[in-house]
C-alpha positions in Angstrom: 47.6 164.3 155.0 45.3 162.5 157.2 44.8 159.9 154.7 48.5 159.3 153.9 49.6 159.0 157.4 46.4 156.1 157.8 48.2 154.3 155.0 51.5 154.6 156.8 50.3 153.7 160.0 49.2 150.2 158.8 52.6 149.5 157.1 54.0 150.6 160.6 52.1 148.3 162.8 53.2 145.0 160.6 56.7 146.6 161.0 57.1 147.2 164.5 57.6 143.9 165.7 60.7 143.4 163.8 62.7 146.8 164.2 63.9 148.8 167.4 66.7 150.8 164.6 66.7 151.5 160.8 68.9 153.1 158.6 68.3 155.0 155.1 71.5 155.7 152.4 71.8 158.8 150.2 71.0 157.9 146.1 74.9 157.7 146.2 75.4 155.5 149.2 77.9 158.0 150.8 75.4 159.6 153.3 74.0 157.5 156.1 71.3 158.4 158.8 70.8 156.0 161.4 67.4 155.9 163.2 67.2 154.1 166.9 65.5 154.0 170.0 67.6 153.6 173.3 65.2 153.3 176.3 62.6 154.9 175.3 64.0 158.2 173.5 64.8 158.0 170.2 68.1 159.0 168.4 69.8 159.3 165.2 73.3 159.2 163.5 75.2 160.5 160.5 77.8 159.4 158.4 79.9 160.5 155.4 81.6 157.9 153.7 81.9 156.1 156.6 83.1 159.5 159.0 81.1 160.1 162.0 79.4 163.4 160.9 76.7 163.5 163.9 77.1 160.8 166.8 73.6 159.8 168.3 71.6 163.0 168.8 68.5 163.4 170.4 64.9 163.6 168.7 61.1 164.4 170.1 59.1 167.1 171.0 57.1 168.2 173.8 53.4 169.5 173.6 51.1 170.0 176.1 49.1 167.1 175.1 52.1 165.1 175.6 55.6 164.4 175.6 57.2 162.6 172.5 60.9 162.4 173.4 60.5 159.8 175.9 58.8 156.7 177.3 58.4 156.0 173.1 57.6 153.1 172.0 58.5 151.8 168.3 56.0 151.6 166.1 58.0 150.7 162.5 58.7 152.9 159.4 58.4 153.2 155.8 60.8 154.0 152.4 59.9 155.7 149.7 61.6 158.4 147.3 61.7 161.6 145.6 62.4 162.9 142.1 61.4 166.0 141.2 62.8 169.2 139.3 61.8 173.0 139.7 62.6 176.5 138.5 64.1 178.9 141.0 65.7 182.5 139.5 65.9 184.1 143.0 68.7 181.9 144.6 72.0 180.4 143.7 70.4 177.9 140.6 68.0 178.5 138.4 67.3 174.9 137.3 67.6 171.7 140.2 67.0 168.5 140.3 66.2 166.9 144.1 66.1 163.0 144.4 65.9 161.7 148.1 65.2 158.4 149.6 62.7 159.3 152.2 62.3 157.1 155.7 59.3 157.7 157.8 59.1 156.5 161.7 56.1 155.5 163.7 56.9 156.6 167.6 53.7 156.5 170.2 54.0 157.6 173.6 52.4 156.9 176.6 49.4 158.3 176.0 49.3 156.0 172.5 49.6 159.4 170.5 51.7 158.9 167.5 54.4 161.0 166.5 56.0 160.6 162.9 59.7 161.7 162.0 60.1 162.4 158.3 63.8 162.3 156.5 64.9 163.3 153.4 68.3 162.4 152.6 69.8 163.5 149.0 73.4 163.1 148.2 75.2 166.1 151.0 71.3 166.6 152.8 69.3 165.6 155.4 66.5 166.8 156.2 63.8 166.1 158.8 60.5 167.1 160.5 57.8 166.0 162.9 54.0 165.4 161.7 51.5 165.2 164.3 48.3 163.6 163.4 45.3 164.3 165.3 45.5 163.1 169.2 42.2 161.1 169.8 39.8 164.1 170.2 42.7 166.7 170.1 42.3 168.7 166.8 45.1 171.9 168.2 48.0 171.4 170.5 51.1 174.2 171.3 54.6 172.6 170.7 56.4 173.8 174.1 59.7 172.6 173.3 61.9 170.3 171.2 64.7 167.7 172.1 65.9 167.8 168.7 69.9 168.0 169.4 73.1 167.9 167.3 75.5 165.8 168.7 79.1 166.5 167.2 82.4 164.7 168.0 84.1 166.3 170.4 87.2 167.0 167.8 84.6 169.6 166.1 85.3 173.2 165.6 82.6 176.1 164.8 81.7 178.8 162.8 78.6 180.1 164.6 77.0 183.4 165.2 75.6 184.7 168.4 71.6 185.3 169.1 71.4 188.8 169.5 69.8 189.8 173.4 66.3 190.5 173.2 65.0 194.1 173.4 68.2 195.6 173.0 70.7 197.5 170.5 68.9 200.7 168.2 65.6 201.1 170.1 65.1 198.3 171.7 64.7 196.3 167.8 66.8 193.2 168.6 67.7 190.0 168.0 68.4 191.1 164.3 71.4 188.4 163.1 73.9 191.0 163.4 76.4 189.3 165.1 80.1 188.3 164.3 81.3 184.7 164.0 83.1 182.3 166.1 86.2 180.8 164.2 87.3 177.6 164.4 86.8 177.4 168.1 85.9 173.9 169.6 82.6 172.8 170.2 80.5 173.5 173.8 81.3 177.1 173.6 79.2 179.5 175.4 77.3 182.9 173.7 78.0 185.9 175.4 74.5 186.8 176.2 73.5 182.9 176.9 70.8 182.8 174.3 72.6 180.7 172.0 73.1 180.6 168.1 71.4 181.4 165.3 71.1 179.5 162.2 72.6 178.6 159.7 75.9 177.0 161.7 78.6 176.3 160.5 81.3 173.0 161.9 84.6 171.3 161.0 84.5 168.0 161.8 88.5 167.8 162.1 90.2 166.5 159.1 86.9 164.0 158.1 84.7 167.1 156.8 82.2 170.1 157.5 78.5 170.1 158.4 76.3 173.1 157.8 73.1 173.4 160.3 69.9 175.5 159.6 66.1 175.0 159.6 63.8 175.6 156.3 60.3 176.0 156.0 59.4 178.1 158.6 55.9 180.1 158.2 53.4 182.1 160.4 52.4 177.9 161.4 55.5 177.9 163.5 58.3 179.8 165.3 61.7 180.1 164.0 64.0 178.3 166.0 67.8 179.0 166.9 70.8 176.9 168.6 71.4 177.1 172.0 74.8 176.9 173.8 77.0 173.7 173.2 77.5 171.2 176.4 80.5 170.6 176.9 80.6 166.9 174.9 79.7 168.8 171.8 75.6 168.5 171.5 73.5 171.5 170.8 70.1 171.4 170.9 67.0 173.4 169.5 65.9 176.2 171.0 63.1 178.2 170.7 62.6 182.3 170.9 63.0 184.4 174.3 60.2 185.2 176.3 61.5 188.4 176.4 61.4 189.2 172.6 59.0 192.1 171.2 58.5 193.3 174.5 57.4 189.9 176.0 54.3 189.7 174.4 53.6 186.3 171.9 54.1 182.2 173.2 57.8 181.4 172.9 56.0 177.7 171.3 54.4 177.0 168.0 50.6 176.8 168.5 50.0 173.5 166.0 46.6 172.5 164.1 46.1 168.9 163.9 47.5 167.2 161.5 50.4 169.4 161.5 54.4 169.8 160.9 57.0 171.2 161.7 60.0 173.1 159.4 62.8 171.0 157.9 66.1 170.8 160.5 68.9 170.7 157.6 72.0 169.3 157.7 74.6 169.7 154.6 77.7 167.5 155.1 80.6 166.8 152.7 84.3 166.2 153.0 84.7 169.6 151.6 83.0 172.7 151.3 81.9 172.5 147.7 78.4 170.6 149.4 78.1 173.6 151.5 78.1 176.4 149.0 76.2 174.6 146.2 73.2 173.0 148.8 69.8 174.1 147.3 68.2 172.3 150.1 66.6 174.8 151.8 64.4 175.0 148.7 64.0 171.6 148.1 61.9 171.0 150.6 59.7 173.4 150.3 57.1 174.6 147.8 55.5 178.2 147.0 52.8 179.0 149.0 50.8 181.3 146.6 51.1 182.2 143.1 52.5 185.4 142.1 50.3 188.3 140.8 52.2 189.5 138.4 55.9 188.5 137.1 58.3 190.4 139.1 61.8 191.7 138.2 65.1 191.9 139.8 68.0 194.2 139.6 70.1 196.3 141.4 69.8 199.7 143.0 71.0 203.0 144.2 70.2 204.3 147.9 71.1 207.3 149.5 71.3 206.9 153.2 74.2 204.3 153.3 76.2 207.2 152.5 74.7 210.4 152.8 72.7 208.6 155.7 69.0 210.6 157.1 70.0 214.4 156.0 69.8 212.6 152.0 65.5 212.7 152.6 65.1 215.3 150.4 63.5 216.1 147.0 66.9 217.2 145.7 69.3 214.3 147.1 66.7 211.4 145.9 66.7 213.0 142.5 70.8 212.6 141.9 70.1 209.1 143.6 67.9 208.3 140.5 69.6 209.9 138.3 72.7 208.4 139.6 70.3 204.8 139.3 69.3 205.9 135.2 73.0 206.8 134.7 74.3 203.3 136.0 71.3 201.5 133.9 70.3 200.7 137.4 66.5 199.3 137.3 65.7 200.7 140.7 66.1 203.6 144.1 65.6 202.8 147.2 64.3 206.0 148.8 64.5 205.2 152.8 63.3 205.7 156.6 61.8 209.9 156.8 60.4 210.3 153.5 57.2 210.4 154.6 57.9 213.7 156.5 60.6 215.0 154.5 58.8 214.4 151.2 55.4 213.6 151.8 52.9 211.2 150.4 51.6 213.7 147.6 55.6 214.6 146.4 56.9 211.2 146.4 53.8 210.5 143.9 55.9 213.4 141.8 59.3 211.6 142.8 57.8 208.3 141.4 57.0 209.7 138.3 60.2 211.8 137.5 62.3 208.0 138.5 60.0 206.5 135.5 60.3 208.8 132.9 64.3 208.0 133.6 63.5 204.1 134.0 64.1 203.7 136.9 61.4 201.9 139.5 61.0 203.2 143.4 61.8 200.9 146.8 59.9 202.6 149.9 61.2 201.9 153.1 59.0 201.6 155.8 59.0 200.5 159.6 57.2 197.2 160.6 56.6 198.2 164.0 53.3 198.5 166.1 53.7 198.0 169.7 57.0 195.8 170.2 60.0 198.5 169.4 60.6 202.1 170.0 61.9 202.7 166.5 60.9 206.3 166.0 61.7 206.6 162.1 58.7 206.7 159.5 56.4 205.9 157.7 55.4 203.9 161.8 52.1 201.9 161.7 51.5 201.3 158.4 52.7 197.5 158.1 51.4 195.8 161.4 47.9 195.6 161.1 45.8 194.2 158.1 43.5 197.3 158.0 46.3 200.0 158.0 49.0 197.7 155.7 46.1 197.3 152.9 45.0 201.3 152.8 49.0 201.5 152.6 49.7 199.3 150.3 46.9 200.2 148.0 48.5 203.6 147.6 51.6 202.0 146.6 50.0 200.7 144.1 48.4 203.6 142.9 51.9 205.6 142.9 53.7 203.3 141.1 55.8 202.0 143.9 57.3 198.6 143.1 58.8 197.1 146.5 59.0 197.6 149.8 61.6 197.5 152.5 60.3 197.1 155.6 62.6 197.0 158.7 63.1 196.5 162.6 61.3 193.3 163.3 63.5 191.8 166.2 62.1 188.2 166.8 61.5 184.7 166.0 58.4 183.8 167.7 55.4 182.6 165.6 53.8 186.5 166.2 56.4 187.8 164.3 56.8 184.8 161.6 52.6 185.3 160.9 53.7 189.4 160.6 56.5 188.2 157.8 53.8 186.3 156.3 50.8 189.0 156.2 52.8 191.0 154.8 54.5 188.9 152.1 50.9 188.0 151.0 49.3 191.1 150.9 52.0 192.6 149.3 51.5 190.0 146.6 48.1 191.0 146.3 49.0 194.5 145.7 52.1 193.6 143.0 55.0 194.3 145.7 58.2 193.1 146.0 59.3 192.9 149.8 63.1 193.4 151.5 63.1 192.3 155.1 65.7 194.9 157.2 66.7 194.4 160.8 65.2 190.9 160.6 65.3 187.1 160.7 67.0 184.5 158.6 64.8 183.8 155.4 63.7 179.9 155.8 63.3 178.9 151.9 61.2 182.3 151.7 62.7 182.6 148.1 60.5 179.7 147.3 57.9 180.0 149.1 56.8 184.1 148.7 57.0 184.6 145.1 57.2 188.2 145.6 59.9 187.7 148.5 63.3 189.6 147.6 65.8 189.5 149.9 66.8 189.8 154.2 69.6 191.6 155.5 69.7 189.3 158.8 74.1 189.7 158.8 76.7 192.3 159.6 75.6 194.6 156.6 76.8 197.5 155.1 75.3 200.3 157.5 78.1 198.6 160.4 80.6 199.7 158.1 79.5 202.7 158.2 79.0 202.8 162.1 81.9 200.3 163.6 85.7 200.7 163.1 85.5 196.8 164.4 83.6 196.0 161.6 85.2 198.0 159.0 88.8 196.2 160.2 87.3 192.9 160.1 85.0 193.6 156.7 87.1 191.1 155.0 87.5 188.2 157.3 83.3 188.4 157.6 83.1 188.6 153.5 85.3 184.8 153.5 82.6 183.2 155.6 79.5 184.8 154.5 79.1 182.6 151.3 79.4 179.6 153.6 77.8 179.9 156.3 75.0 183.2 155.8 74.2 183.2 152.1 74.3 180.0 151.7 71.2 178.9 152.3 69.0 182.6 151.6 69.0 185.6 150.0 71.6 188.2 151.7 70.4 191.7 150.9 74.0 193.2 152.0 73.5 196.9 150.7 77.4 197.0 149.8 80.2 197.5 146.9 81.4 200.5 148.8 83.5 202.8 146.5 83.9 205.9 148.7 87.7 205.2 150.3 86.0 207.4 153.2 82.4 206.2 154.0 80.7 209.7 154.6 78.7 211.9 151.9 81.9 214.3 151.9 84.5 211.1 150.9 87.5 213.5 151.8 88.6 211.9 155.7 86.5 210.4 158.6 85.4 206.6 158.5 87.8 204.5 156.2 87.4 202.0 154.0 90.2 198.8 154.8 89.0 196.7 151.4 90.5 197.6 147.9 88.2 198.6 145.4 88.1 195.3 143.7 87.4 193.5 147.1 84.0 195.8 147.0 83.7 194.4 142.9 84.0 191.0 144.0 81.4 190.7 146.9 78.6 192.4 144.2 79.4 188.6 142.6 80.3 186.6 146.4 76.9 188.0 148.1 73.6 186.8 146.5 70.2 189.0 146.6 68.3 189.3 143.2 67.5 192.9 144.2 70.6 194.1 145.5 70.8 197.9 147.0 74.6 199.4 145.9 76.5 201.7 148.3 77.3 203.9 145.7 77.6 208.0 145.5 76.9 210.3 142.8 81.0 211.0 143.0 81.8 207.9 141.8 80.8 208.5 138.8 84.1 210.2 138.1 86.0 209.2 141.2 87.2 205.9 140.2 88.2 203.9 137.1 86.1 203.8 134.2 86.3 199.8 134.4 84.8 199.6 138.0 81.6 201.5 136.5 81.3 199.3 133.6 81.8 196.5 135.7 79.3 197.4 138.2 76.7 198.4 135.1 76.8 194.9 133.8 77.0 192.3 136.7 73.8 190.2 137.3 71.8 189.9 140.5 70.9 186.8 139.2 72.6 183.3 138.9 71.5 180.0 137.1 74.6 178.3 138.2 77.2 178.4 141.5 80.1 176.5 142.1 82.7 176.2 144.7 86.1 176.6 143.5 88.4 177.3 146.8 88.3 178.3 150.2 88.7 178.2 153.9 86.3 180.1 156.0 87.7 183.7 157.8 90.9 183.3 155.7 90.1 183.6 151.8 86.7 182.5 149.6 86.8 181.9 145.6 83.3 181.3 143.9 82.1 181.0 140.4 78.6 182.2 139.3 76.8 181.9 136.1 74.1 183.9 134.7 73.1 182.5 130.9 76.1 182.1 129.3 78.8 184.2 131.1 80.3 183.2 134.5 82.0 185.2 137.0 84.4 183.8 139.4 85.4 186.0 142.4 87.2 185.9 145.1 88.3 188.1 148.7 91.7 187.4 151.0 90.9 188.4 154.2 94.5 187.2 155.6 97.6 189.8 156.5 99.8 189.1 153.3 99.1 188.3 149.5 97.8 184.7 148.8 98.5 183.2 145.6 96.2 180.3 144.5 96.3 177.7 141.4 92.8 178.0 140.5 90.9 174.5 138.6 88.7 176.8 136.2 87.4 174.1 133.5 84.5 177.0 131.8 87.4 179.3 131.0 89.9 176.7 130.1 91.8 177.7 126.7 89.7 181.2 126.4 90.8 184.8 127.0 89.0 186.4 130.2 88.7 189.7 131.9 91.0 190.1 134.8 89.8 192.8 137.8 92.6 192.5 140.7 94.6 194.9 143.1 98.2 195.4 142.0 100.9 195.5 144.9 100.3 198.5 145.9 96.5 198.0 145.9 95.6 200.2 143.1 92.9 198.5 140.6 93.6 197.1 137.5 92.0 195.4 134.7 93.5 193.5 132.2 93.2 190.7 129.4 94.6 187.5 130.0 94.7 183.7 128.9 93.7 180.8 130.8 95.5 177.5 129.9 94.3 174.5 128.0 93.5 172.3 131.2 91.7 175.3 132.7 94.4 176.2 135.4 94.9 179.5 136.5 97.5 181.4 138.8 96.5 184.2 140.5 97.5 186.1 143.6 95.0 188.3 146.1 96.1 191.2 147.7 95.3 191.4 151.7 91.8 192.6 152.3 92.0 192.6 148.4 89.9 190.4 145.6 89.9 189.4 142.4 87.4 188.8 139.3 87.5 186.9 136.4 84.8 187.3 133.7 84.1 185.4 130.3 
């Protein structure tokens, strides 16, 4: 790096006589970032085919060796490009192709220390970071805080999710992205608890198009960063972690060696959302960080607790879960939180054994934390320290144990990012796969931790289980999670809940509000290439024969995804294929039946599968032809969905 950013340099001292402002063009021309520098404090723009998508927002940071979003003085930039292709069978493609012009800026501050602003701009991206290159004798700085804003016009409406409070909800575990969403609510609104909004962020810019906000890239080199509160003309600005998160203790800034950089800020922008759902970028950018140790596999799974909850961790319970998992041609359980009192190291070893000889691989749960929660479940201790999480996960090893899911982390600051990252890498070491529960947003982890799975980080299954608010609005959060949540990482949701009551007995208490093929139709709308299933042992026999086969032959893995329709918190319809099949679903989260003309060109002229609610909301399948120019007429039933498979 140090030798690149020499080479730049000298291009950028010939160029700074002749340039206060630049400008660099998508490969299409449509996208537009404009780079200036008004007094000192530099800025940038963006527009769509000519719409205002960002007015000038702010850029910089602030170190403690010095500030860099003021006082700056220009010191020219450079163009180059980017073509390259990559393999990717844990997110929404399997194959991409990235091209970007890239513009580089030279900014020096008072103290002639140089900052450098990278962008990437494809055809719907931009994306951008800071390199600092070594400061005179300065080989380390801590980043304090960033002026990096967002400056929307004020006709702008969001779809944004709250930052949880710190060291609050179950045991003192959050912030855990577990919020709702705003909907369509104007820009400069205020979070309840003042700490802002998490990422990814979702905004309609009135009738000109959306922009989807979120940051990739993020390793134990930096903290994850968040949004905070909009002013009141529409800008929202970077914000970094609460003091007060995991119990106060770890810098809310990003200790830096030098040369060093920052993640990716992302923006996706088109005039509709078929840019939003089909971005890649959060991988673009990136690269893996380690190669794998062996070639892992993804599937789906059974798991007792959603269901049957903590009284289910028992010898007896886990072995209908797996057979239940052999049965379904499920390729793993997921045996969770007490099993190391309730079954004990030396069973489970037993429990392993008896899942293999019915093909079926074992998930472990375990608890992340150390000193910064009060979670009391177990196995406690075993994943925070080097020295404890290698005896651990050596046993693992030894028992046949194939992934982990490792809950209640409850923070963003670069302590907990470098506790993601220990334990991504030695799980590696070790041949694990790793969920992430009660946790962050994943940051373009799919590509960077080859051994990396999946992150709950939404309003999963479990508040189903817990919340009557959630269960009444589990349809209105399924049509914005594929744009705004999903979209840009892995969403381990634990769902496709077939119980009509959502208890062990199924016979009254908590009720399902979603039909039955709603529940079939988010196994294909949320993404996770391991993927736990709420199902129960009853279902077996409790539901139609076609919901089964259904759920025994749908993919957790994609090589293609498409936008077809949609409107966020009203009604979503998504197509997704895996080899040679595709699978288009949608959910209608509004009051009455929607009917939609559907533009399906891959099933155009062929007979298809048809899964949808009937009038009365009982399921139905049923074999049906779609015309010659690939248009199709279909009506959803409220809180209802609908699949079509060829």
């Amino acid at each position: 790096m140090k030798t690149l950013l020499s080479a730049f340099l000298m291009l950028f001292i010939l160029n700074a006589a002749f340039a206060q402002k630049t400008q660099i063009l998508s490969p299409d021309g449509n996208l537009k970032v404009e780079v200036n520098l008004m007094n000192g404090t530099p800025f940038y723009s963006i527009k769509y085919k000519d719409k205002g998508m960002l007015d000038n927002s702010p850029l910089g940071i602030i170190t403690n060796e010095g500030d860099f979003s003021s006082g700056m003085k220009w010191g020219g930039d450079r163009k180059s490009n980017i073509d390259k292709s990559y393999s990717q069978e844990k997110i929404k493609q399997s194959q991409i192709h990235y091209q970007a012009n890239v513009l580089t800026i030279a900014l020096t501050n008072a103290n002639q220390d140089t900052l450098y602003i990278e962008f990437q701009v494809s055809n719907n991206d931009v994306a951008f970071r800071y390199e600092l290159p070594v400061m005179k004798e300065r080989y380390a700085c801590v980043v304090e805080k960033e002026a990096t804003g967002f400056q929307f016009p004020v006709n702008a409406t969001t779809y944004l999710s709250e930052m949880m409070p710190p060291m609050g909800a179950f045991a003192r575990t959050s912030p855990s992205y577990e919020s709702g969403y705003t909907n369509d609510e104007p820009v400069g609104g205020t979070s309840n608890g003042g700490d802002g909004y998490v990422f990814p962020g979702l905004f309609k810019i009135g009738d000109d198009g959306w922009v989807l906000l979120s940051e990739t890239g993020v390793n134990s080199l930096y903290c994850a960063s968040h949004l905070s509160d909009g002013k009141d003309n529409g800008l929202y600005t970077i914000a970094f972690p609460n003091e007060k998160q995991n119990n106060g203790f770890g810098s809310t800034g990003a200790q830096l060696a030098l040369p060093g950089v920052t993640p990716w800020r992302t923006i996706t922008v088109g005039q509709t959302l078929k840019p939003i759902v089909e971005t890649t970028i959060p991988f673009d950018v990136v690269d893996p960080l380690y190669e794998p140790t062996k070639v892992y596999q993804y599937g789906k799974s059974t798991w007792s607790w959603i269901m049957w909850m903590d009284e289910s961790m028992n010898w007896e319970d886990q072995i209908a879960y797996i057979d239940l998992a052999s049965e379904l041609g499920f390729e793993y359980i997921l045996i969770d939180a007490l099993w190391d009192d309730n079954i004990g190291y030396d069973r489970m070893k037993e429990l392993v054994k008896y899942a293999n000889s019915r093909n079926v691989d074992v998930f472990l749960w375990y608890n992340s934390n150390g000193g910064f929660n009060d979670a009391p479940q177990g196995p406690r201790n075993r994943m925070n320290t080097s020295v404890a999480r290698k005896k651990e996960m050596k046993w693992l090893q030894e028992a046949g144990v194939k992934g982990l899911k490792v809950d209640f982390f409850g923070g963003d600051k670069q302590e907990t990012m470098r506790l993601y990252e220990d334990i991504l890498s030695d799980a590696n070491d070790y041949g694990l796969m790793i969920v992430f529960h009660g946790c962050t947003l994943p940051r373009g982890w799919e590509r960077m931790y080859p051994n990396y799975v999946g992150s709950e980080a939404v309003i999963a299954s479990e508040m189903l289980v817990f919340s009557e608010y959630v269960r009444e609005n589990e349809a209105f959060f399924a049509t914005l999670h594929p744009f705004i949540r999903n979209t840009v990482g892995a969403m381990e949701f634990g769902g496709v809940v077939l119980n009509k009551h959502l208890n062990r007995g199924n016979k009254e208490g908590q009720t399902r509000q979603t039909t039955d093929i709603f529940q079939l139709a988010t196994a294909v709308l949320f993404q996770n290439p391991v993927q736990m299933f709420a199902l129960t042992p009853n279902n077996l026999t409790d539901v139609p024969s076609f919901e089964i086969d259904f759920i025994k032959e749908v993919p957790t893995t994609w090589d293609e995804t498409r936008y077809i329709d949609g409107e966020p918190g009203k009604y979503v319809v998504i197509a997704r294929r895996h080899n040679n099949t595709w699978y288009v679903a949608g959910v209608n989260a509004e009051a009455k039946a929607l009917t939609l003309k559907l533009d399906l060109p891959m099933f155009a002229n062929q007979n298809v599968r048809l899964y949808n609610d009937d009038n009365k909301l009982a399921p139905t399948l049923r074999d049906v032809k779609v015309k010659k120019d690939g248009m199709f007429e279909v009506t959803i039933q409220p809180k209802g969905g609908v699949v079509i498979v060829k």
